[in-house]
Backbone as CSV, one residue per row, in Angstrom:
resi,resn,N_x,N_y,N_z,CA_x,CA_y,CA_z,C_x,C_y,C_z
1,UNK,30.474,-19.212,-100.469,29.319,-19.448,-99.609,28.396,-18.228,-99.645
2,UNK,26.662,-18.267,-99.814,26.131,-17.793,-100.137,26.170,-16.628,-98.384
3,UNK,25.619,-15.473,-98.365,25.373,-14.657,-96.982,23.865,-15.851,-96.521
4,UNK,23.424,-16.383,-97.053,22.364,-17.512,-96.584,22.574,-18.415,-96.238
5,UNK,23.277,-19.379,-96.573,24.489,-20.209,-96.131,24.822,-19.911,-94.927
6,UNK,25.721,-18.936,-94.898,26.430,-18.369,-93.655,25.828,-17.966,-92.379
7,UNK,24.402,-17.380,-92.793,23.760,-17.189,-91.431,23.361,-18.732,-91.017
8,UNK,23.155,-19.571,-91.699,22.437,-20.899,-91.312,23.553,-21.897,-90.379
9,UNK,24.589,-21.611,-91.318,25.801,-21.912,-90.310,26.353,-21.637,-89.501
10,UNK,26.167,-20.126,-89.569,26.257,-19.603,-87.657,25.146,-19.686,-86.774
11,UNK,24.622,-20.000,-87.436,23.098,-19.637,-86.495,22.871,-21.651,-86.047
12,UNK,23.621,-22.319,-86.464,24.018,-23.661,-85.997,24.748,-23.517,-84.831
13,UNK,25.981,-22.754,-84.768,26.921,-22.681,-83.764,26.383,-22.431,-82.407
14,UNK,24.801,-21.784,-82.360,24.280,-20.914,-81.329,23.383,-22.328,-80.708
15,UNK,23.279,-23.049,-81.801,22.391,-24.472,-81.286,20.455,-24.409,-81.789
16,UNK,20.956,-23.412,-83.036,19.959,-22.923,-83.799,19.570,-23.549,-85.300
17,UNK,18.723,-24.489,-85.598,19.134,-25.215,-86.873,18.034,-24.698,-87.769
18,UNK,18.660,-23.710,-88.560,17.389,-22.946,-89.613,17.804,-23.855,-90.791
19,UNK,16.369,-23.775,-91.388,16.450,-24.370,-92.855,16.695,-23.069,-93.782
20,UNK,17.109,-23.328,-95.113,17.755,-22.778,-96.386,16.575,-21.627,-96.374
21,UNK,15.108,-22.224,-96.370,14.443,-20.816,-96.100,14.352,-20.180,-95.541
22,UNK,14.333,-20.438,-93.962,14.403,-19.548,-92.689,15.666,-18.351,-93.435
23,UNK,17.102,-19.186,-93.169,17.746,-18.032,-93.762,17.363,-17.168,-94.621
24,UNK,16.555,-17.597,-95.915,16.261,-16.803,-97.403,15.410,-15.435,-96.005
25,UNK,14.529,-16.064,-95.288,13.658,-15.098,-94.607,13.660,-14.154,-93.324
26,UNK,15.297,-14.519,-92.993,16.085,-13.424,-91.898,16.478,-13.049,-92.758
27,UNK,17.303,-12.647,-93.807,18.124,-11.381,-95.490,16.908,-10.909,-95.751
28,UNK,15.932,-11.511,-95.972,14.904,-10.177,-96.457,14.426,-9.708,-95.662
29,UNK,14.314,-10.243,-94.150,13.760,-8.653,-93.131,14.757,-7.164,-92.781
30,UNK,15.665,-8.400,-92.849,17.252,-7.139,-93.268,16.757,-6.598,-94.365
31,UNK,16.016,-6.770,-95.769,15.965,-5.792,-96.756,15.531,-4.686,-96.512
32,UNK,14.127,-5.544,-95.837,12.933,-4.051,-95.152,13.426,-3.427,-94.755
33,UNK,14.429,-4.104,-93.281,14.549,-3.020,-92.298,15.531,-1.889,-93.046
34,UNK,16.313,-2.415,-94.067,16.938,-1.650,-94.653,16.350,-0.451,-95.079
35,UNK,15.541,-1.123,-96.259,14.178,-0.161,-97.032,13.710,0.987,-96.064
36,UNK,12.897,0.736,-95.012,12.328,1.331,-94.171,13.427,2.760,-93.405
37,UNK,14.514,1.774,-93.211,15.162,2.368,-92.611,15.885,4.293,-92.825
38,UNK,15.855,4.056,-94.578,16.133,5.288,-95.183,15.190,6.327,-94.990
39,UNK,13.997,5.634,-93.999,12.613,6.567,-94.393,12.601,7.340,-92.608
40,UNK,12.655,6.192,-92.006,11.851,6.146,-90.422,13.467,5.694,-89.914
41,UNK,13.708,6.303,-89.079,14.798,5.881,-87.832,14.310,4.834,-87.298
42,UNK,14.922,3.646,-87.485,14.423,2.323,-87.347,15.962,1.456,-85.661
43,UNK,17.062,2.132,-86.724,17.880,1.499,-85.797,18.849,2.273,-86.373
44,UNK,19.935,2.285,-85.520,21.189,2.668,-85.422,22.157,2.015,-86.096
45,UNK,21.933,0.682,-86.504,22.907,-0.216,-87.148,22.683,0.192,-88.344
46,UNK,23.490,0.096,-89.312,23.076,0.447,-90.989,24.088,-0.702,-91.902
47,UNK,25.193,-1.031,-91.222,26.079,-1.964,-91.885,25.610,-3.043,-92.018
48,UNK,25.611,-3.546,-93.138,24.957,-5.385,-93.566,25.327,-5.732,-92.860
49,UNK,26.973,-6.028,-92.386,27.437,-7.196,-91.560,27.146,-7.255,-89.564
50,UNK,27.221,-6.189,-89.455,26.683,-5.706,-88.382,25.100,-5.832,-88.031
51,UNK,24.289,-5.700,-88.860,22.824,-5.962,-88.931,22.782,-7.530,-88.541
52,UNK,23.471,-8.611,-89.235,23.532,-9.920,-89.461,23.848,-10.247,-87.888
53,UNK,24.825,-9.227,-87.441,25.444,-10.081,-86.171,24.108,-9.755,-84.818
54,UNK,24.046,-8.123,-85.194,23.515,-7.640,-83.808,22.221,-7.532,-84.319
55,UNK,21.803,-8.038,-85.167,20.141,-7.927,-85.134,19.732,-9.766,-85.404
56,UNK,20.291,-10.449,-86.198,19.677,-11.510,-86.764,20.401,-12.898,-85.725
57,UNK,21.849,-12.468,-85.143,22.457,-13.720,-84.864,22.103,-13.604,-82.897
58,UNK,22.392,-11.695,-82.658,21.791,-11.844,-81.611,21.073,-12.160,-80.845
59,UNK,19.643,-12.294,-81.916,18.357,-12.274,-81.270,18.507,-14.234,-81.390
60,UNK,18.885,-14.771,-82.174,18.763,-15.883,-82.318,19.659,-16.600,-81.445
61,UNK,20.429,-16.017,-80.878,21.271,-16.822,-79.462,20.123,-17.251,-78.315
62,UNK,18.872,-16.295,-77.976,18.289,-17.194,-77.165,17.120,-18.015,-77.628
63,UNK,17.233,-18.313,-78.673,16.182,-19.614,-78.913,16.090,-20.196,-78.329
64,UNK,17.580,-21.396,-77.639,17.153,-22.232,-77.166,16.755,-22.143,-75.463
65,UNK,16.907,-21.009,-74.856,16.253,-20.652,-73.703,14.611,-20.747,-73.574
66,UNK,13.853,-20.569,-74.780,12.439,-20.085,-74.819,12.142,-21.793,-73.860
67,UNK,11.370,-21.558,-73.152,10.028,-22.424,-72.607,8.695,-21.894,-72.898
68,UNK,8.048,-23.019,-73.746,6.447,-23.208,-73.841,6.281,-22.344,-75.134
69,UNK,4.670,-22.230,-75.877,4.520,-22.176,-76.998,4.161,-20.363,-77.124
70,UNK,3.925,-19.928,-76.071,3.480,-18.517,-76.247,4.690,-17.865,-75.340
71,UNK,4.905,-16.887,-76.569,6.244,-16.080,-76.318,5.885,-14.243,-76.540
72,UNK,6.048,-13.803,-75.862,6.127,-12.355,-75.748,7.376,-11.322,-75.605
73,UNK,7.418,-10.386,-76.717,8.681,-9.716,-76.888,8.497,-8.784,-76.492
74,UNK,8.714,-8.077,-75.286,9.010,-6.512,-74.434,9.315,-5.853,-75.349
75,UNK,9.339,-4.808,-75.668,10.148,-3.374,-75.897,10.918,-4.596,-77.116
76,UNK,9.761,-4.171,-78.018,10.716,-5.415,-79.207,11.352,-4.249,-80.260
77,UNK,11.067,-2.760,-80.221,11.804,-2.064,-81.183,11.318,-2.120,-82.800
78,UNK,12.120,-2.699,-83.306,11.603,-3.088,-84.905,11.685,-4.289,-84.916
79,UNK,11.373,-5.542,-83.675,11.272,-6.686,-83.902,12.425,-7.593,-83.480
80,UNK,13.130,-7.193,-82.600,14.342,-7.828,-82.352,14.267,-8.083,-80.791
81,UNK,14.065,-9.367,-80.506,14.395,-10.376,-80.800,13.537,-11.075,-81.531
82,UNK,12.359,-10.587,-81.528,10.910,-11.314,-81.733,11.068,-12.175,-83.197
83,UNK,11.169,-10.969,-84.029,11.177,-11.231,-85.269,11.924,-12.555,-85.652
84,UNK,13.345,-12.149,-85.680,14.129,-14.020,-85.611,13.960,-15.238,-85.086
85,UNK,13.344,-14.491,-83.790,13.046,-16.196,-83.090,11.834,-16.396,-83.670
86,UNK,10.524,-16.205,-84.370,9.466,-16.575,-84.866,9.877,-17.017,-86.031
87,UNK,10.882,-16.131,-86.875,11.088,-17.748,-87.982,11.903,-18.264,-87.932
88,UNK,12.863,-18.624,-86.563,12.811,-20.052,-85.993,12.494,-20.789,-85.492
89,UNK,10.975,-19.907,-84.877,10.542,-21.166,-84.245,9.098,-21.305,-84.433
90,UNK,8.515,-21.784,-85.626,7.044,-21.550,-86.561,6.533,-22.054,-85.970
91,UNK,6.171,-23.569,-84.897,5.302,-23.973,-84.161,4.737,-22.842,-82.961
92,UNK,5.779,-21.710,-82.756,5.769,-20.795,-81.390,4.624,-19.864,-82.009
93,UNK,3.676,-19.102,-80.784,3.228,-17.757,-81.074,3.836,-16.818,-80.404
94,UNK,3.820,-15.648,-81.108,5.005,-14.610,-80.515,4.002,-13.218,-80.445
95,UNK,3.943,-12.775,-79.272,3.278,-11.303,-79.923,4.411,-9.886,-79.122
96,UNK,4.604,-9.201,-80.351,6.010,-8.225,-80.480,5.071,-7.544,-79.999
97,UNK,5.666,-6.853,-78.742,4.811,-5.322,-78.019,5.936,-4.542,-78.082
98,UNK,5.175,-2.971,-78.106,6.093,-1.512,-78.284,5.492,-0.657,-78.409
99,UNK,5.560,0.053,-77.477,4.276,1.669,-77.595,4.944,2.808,-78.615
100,UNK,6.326,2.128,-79.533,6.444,3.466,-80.479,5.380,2.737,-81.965
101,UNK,4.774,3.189,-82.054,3.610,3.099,-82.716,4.501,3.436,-84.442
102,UNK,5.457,3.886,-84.787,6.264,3.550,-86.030,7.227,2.314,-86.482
103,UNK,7.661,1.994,-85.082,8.204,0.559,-85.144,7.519,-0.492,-84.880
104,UNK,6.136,-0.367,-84.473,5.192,-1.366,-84.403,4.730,-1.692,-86.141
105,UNK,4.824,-0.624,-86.419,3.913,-0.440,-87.897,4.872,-1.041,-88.844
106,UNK,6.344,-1.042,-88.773,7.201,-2.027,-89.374,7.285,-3.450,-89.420
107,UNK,7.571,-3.398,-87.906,6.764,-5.306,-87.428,5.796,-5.768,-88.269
108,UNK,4.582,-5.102,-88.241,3.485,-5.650,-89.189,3.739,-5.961,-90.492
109,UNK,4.256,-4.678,-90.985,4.737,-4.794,-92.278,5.472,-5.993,-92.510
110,UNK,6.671,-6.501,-91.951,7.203,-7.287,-91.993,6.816,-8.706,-91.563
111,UNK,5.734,-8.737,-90.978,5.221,-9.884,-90.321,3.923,-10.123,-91.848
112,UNK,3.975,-9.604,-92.732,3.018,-9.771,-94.452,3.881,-9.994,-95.200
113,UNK,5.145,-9.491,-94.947,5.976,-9.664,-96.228,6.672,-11.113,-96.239
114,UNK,7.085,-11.270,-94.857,7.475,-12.667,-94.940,6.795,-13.648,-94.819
115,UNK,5.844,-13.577,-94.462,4.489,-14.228,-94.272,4.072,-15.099,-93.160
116,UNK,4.760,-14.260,-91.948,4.766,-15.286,-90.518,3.440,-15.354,-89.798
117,UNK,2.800,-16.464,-90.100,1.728,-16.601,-89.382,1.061,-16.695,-87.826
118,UNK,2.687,-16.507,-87.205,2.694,-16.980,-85.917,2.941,-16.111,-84.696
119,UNK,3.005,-14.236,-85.780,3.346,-13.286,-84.806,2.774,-12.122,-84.816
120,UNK,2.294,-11.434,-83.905,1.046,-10.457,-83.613,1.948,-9.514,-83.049
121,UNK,1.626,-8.264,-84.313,2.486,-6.853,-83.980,1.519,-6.035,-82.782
122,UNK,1.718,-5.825,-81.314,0.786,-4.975,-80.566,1.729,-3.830,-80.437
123,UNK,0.794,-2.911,-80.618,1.189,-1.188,-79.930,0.419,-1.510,-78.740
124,UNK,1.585,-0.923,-77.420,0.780,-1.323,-76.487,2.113,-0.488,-75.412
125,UNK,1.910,-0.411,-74.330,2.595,-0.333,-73.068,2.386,-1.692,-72.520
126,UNK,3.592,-2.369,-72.320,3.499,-3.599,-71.377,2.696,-3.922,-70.120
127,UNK,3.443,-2.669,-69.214,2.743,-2.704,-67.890,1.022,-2.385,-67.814
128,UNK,0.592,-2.043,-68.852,-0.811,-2.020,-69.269,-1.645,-3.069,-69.635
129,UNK,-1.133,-3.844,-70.091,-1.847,-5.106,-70.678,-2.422,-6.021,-69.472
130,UNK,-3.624,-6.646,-70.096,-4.091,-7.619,-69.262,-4.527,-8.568,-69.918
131,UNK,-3.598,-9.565,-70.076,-3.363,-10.737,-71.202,-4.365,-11.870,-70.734
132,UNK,-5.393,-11.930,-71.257,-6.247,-13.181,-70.647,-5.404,-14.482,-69.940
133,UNK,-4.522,-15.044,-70.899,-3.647,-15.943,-69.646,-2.164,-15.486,-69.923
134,UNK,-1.183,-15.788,-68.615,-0.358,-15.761,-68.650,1.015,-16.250,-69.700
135,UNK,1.769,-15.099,-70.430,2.741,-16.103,-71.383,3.843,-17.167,-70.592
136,UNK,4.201,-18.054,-71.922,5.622,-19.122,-71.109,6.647,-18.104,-71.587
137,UNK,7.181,-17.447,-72.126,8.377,-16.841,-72.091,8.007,-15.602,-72.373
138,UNK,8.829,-14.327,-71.769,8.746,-13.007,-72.354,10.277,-12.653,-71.871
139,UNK,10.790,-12.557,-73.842,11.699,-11.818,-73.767,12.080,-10.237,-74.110
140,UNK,13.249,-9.837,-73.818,13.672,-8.040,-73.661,15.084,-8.407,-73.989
141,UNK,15.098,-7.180,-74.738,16.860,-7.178,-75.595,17.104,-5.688,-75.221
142,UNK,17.686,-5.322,-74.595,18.019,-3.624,-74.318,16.955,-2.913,-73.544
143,UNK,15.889,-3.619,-72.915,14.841,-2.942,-72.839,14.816,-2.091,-71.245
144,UNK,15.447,-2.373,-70.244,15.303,-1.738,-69.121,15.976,-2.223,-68.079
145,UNK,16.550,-1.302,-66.946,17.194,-2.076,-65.917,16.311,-3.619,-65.266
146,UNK,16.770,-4.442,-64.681,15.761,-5.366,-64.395,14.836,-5.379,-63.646
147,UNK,15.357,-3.810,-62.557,13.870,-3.710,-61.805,12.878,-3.306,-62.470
148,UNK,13.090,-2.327,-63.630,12.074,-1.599,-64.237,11.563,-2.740,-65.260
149,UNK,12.778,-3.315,-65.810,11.653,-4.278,-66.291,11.003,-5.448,-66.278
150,UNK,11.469,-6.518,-64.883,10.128,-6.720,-64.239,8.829,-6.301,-63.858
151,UNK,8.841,-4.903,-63.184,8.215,-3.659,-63.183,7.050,-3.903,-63.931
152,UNK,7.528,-3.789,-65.385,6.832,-3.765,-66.381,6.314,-4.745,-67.242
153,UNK,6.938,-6.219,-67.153,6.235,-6.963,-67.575,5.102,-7.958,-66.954
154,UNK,5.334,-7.178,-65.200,4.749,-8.239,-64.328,3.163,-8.354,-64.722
155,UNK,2.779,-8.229,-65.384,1.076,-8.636,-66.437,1.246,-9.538,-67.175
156,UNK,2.097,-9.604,-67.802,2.576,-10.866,-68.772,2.936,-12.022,-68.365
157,UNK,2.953,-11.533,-66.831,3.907,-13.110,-66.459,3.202,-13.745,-65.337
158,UNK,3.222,-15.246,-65.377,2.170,-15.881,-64.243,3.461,-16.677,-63.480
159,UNK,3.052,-17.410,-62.582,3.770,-18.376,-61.382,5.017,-19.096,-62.027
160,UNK,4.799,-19.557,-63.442,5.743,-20.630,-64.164,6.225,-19.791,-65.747
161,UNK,6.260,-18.724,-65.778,6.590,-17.708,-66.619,7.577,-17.543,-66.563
162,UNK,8.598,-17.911,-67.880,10.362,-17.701,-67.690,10.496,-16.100,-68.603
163,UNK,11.039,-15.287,-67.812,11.743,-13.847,-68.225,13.300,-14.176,-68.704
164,UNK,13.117,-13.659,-70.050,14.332,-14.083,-70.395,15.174,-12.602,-70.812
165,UNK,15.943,-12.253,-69.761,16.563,-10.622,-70.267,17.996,-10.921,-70.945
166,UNK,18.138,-10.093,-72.096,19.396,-10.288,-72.601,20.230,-8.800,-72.291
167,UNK,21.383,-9.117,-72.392,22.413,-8.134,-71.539,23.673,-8.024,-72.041
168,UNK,24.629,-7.093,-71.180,25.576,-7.070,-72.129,26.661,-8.009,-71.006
169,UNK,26.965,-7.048,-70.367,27.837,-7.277,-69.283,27.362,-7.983,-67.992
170,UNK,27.959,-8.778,-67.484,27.180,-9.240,-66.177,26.549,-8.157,-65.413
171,UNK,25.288,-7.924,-65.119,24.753,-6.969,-64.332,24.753,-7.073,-62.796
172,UNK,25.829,-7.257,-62.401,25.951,-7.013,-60.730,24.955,-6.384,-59.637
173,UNK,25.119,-5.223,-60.139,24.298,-4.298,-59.626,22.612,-4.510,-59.343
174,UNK,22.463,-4.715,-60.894,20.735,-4.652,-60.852,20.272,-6.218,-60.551
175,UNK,21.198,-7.006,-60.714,20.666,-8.290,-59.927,20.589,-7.898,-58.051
176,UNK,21.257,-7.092,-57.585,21.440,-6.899,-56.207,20.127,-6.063,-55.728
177,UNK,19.354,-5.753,-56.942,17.987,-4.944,-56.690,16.862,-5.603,-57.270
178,UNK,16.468,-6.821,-57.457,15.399,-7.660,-58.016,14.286,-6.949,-57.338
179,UNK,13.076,-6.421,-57.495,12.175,-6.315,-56.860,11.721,-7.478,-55.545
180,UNK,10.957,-7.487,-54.537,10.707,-8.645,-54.087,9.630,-9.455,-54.985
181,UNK,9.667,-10.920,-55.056,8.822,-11.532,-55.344,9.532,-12.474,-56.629
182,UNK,10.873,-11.639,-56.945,11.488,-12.167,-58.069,12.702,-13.043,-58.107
183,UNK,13.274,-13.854,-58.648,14.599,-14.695,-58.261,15.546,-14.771,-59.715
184,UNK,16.351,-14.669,-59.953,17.592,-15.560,-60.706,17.160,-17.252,-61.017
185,UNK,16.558,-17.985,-61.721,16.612,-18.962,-61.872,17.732,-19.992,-62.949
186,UNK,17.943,-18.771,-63.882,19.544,-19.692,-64.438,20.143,-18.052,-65.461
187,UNK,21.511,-18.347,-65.848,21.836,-17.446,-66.504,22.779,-18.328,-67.463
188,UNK,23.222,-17.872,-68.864,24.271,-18.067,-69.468,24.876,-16.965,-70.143
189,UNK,26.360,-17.152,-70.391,26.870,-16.616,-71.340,26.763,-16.941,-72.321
190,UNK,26.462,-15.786,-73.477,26.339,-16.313,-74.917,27.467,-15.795,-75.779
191,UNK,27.832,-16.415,-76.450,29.101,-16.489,-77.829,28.495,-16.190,-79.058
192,UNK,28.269,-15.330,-79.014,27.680,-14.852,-80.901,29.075,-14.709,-82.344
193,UNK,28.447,-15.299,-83.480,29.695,-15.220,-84.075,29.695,-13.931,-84.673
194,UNK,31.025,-13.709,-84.877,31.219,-12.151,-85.208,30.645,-11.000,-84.325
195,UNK,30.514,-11.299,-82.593,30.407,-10.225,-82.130,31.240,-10.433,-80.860
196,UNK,32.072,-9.368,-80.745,32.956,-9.070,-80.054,32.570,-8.826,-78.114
197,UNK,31.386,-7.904,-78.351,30.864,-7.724,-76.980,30.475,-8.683,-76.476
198,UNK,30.563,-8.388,-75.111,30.311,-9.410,-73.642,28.872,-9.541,-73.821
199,UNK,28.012,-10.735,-74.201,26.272,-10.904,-73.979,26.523,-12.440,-72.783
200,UNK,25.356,-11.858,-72.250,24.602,-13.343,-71.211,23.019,-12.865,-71.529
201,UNK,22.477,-13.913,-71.060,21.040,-13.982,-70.815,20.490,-14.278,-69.583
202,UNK,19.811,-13.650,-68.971,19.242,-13.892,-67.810,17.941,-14.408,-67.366
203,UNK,17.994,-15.486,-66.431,16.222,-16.206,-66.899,15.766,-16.221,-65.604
204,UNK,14.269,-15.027,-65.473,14.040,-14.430,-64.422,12.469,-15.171,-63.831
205,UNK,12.550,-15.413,-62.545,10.879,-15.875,-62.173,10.767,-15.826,-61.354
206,UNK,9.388,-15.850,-61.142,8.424,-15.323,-59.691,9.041,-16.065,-58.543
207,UNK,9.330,-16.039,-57.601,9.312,-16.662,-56.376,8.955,-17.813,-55.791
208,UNK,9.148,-19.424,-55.463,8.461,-20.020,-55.578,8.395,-21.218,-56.600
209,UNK,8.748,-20.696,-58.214,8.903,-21.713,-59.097,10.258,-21.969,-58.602
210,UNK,10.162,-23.765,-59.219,11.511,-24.291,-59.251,12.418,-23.561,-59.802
211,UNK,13.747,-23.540,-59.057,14.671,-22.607,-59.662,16.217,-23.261,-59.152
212,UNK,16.941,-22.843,-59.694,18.151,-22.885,-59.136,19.224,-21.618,-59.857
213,UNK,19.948,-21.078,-58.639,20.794,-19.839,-59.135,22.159,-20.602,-60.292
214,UNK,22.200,-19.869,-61.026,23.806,-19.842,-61.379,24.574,-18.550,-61.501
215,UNK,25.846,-18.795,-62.276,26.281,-17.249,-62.200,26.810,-17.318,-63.658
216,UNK,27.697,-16.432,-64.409,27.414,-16.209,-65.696,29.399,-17.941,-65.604
């Protein structure tokens, strides 16, 4: 079985159905990030198989969380989550924000090479932006406790705006400190293949929208 193959078939298990190209086009952002990587401190991961799990299968566990067509990636790094979920999900627009202005400049790069028409690399500070309308989803992969990063995306997000934070461990704590105005509207645990650590996702909104709590 081809490593293309294999991501397509795990990336099924997650409830993720990429075609033969999608896969061909998550291995070659792994090339870049590879490429790049020898140059610019890009990420900490360097192992193929490890890249596959915690960069390509991770980010692709919350696909099927996204609500609505405009999606925004917090503190996207070198594109993670952003990057995967845009070529899985080509009808979506995605715009990857990150004020390190070297990992923005990768995004781009990578957003020509594969040729995704559907995702806009911004250098930017989040809490700065003033997005003419409000996005349907903005997700964060490592990006900040949840007060801080509500905090920080509250520009991005309007009345019916799902925050989707990914995590490791159930966060006890920082759910017990939501800013006011904010609620728990659903959470899951996620099962990634070939990764060992504890992930959930947390799906965060204003006050007010329909919601209902769960727990992991």
């Amino acid at each position: 079985m081809s490593a293309s193959e294999r991501l397509v078939r795990e990336a099924a298990l997650l409830g993720v159905a990429l075609a033969p190209a999608q896969g061909q086009q998550l291995l070659a952002l792994l090339d870049e990030l590879e490429r790049w990587n020898r140059t610019y401190n890009l990420t900490a991961i360097t192992a193929r198989e490890e890249m596959i799990t915690h960069h390509l299968l991770d980010s692709l566990s919350v696909s099927p969380d996204l609500a609505g067509t405009r999606i925004a990636d917090a503190g996207t790094g070198a594109g993670f989550p952003g990057l995967p979920l845009a070529v899985a999900n080509p009808a979506r627009q995605f715009t990857l924000i990150d004020s390190n202005s070297k990992k923005v400049r990768f995004v781009a790069h990578a957003v020509r090479t594969l040729g995704l028409g559907n995702v806009t690399a911004l250098h930017a500070r989040t809490e700065l932006l003033e997005p003419p309308t409000p996005f349907d989803s903005v997700t964060a992969r490592a990006f900040a406790p949840l007060a801080e990063l509500l905090r920080q995306v509250a520009p991005l997000c309007g009345p019916q705006t799902r925050v989707l934070a990914m995590k490791g461990r159930w966060p006890e704590e920082e759910l017990a400190q939501l800013p006011p105005g904010w609620l728990l509207s659903g959470s899951r645990t996620l099962t990634v293949p070939g990764l060992e650590a504890a992930r959930c996702v947390l799906m965060l909104s204003k006050a007010g929208a329909a919601a209902t709590r769960s727990s992991p």
